[in-house]
Each structure stands twice: as structure tokens, then as C-alpha cells.
N, C-alpha and C positions, 0 to 999 in steps of 0.2 A: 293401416297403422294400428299398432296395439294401444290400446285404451285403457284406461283406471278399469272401466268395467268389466272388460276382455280380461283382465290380468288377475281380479278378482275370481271370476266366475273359473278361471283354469287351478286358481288357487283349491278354490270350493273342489273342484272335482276331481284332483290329486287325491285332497283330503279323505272324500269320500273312497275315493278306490284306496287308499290304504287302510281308514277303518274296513272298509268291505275283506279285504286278503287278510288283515289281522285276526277277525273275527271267523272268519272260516276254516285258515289253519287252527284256531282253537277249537273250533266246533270239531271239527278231527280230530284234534291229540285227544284231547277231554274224550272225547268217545273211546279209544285206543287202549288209552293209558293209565287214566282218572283224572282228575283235579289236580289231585297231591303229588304226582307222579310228572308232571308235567313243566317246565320252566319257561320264565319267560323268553329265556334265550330262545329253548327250541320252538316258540311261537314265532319268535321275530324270523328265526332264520324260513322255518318255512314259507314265510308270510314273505322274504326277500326283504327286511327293512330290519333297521339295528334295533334292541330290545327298549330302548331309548322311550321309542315311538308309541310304545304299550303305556307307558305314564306323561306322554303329551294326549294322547284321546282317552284312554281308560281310569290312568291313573295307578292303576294296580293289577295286579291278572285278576283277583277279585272284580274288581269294577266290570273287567273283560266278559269273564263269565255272566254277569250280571246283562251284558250288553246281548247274550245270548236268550237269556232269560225274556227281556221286554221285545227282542225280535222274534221269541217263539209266539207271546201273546199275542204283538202286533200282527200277527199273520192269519191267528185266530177272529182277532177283530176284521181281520180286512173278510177271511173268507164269510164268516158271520150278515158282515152288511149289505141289508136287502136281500137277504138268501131265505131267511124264515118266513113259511109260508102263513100270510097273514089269517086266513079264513081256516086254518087247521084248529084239527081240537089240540088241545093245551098236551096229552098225551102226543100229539103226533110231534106236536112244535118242540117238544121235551127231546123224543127221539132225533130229531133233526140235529139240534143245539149240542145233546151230549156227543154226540156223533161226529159234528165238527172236531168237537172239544180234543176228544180220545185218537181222532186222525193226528190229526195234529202234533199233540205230547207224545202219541207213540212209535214215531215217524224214529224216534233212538230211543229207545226202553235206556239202553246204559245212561248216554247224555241225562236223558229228564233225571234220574239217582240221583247223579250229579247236581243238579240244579236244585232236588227238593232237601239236597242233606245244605247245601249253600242258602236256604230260604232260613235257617234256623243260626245263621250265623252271623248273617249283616246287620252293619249300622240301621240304629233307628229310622234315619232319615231314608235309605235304601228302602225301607218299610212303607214308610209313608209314602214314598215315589210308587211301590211297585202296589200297593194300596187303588191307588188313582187308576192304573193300567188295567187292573183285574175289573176295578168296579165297571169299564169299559168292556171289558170283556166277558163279564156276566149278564149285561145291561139287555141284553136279548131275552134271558131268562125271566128277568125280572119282572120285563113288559108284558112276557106269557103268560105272568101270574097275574100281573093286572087285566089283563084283557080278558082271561079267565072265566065266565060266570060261576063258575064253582068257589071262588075265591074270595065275591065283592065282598062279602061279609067281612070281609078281615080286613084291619088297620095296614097302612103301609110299614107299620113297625115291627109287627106280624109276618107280613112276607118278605122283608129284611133278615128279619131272622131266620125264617127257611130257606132263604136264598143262603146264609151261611154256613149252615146245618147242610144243603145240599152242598157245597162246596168242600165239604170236611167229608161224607160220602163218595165223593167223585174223586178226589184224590187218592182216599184208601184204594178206590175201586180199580186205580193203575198199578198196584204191585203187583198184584198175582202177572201181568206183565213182565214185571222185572224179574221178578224172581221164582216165578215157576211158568215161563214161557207160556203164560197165557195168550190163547190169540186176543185181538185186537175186536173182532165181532164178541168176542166172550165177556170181554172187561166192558163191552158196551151193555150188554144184556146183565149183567152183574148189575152196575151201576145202574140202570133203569130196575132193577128188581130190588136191590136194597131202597131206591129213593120211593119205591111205590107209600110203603109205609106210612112215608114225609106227606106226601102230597096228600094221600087220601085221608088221612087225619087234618092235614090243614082245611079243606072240603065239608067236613064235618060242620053240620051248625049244630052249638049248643041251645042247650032254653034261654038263655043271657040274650043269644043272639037273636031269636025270634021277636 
């Protein structure tokens, strides 16, 4: 006999398989076509569901693309945890992390475009939300600097700050991807070569700090 619970749970996973086909037909067009170039018709139709169903889960195709967004990070976090090697020096655990990182967002050089010109155009609240996700998704980084001994001398407010300072590095450090076909090892070794700078000055003790 079907049950409140049975009838729910098939609800639940309907659900999910249509955000899942919605999100994927968009992850396609948006790579294909762009953002702009894209409707939410020709979402729904690939996706096999009326365009309807993009502002019952999404709200908007913005929202949609957004959902691409936190499932690119989500992915990050997931391969990230428990993967950093505890007993590495902080250079190695760097390389590990960025490496993730750059697998990851460069898996569609076009899509990420997409996504980093949409970072500059969302609601506040979108901000704060995808705020939360990243500090998760940096949270590997951050622990390398505390774990660090080159580091302890500095305030947590301190490697706050070069953890954003790196973050504003790492991003630049994905264009030459996009837009002059850089490989994927190259923008890694970029990125570990511009953040050298970062780090080895944070390392630095002044006479304040002795």
C-alpha cells in the first residue's frame, strides 16, 4: 500500500530529477551559446519540462545559472575533504588545494566566463549566500596557514586577509585559460608563482613581531 511517506519520498525524487535535467540542459546551452544567448524555453524544452518549472525551483534563469555556480563549488568542497595531506609542508598543501581548485573551474573555461561575468551582477543576498559556500570552499586553505609554522606569528586577521588577497590571485590566474588557451597545468603553475610573493611575505617576521 502507498503511504504519506512513500508518496512523499517519490515527490522528493521527481523533484530532484527535474532540477538535475534542468540544470544540465543549462550547463550545455550556457557553454554553447552564452548566458545571453540562451532562453528559458530552450532550457525547459531540452530539459523535456515546460519553461514553467525554471521559476518553481530556480525562480529565474539567473537563479538557474547561480545553481551552477554553488554545484561547481559544492564539488570543490566535496573533492577537497579529507584529501589534504595533513603532515605536508604548507607549499605542498598549497599545490594540492590550488590544483583542486583550477581542476575543477577549468573542467569549461567558457561556462566559468559565464559565471565570473554573473558574480558581478547578483542580488546582495546571492552575495551573502555564495559568501558562505566559498568560505567553505577556501576553509582547506585557511587551516594550511594556521597549521603553518611559518605563519603563527600572525593574527587570524592577518591570514584572513591573504586568504582574500589569494583568492583575487587565483581568479586572475584562470583567464589566460579562457582567453589565450592556456593549459590547465600552466594556470596552475601561474597561480602558485604569482601567490609566492603572498605567502613569503606573510612568513616574514618583523622586529614588532620578535
Amino acid at each position: 500500500m502507498d503511504t504519506k511517506a512513500s508518496r512523499h519520498r517519490n515527490r522528493e525524487e521527481k523533484s530532484a530529477a527535474t532540477r538535475a535535467r534542468l540544470t544540465s540542459a543549462a550547463r550545455t546551452l550556457f557553454d554553447a551559446h552564452g548566458y545571453h544567448n540562451v532562453s528559458v524555453t530552450q532550457i525547459a524544452g531540452m530539459a523535456g519540462v515546460t519553461h514553467a518549472m525554471i521559476n518553481v525551483y530556480f525562480h529565474s534563469k539567473a537563479g538557474l545559472l547561480y545553481a551552477l555556480i554553488q554545484e561547481n563549488n559544492a564539488s570543490q568542497i566535496d573533492t577537497l575533504s579529507g584529501s589534504v595531506p595533513l603532515h605536508a609542508s604548507f607549499e605542498d598543501k598549497l599545490r594540492h588545494i590550488v590544483t583542486v581548485y583550477v581542476m575543477g573551474d577549468l573542467r569549461d573555461p567558457r561556462l566559468l566566463a559565464v559565471m565570473q561575468a554573473y558574480y558581478w551582477q547578483w542580488p546582495a543576498e546571492t552575495e551573502a549566500e555564495n559568501r558562505v559556500q566559498l568560505r567553505q570552499a577556501l576553509a582547506p586553505l585557511l587551516q594550511a596557514m594556521r597549521d603553518a609554522p611559518q605563519f603563527t606569528h600572525r593574527t587570524e586577521e592577518e591570514l584572513e586577509d591573504a586568504l582574500g588577497a589569494f583568492y583575487a590571485i587565483y581568479t586572475h590566474g584562470l583567464r589566460p585559460s579562457i582567453y589565450q588557451d592556456v593549459t590547465i597545468p600552466a594556470c596552475i603553475e601561474l597561480i602558485l608563482r604569482r601567490s609566492k610573493p603572498l605567502f613569503d611575505g606573510l612568513a616574514v617576521r618583523t622586529l614588532a613581531a620578535h
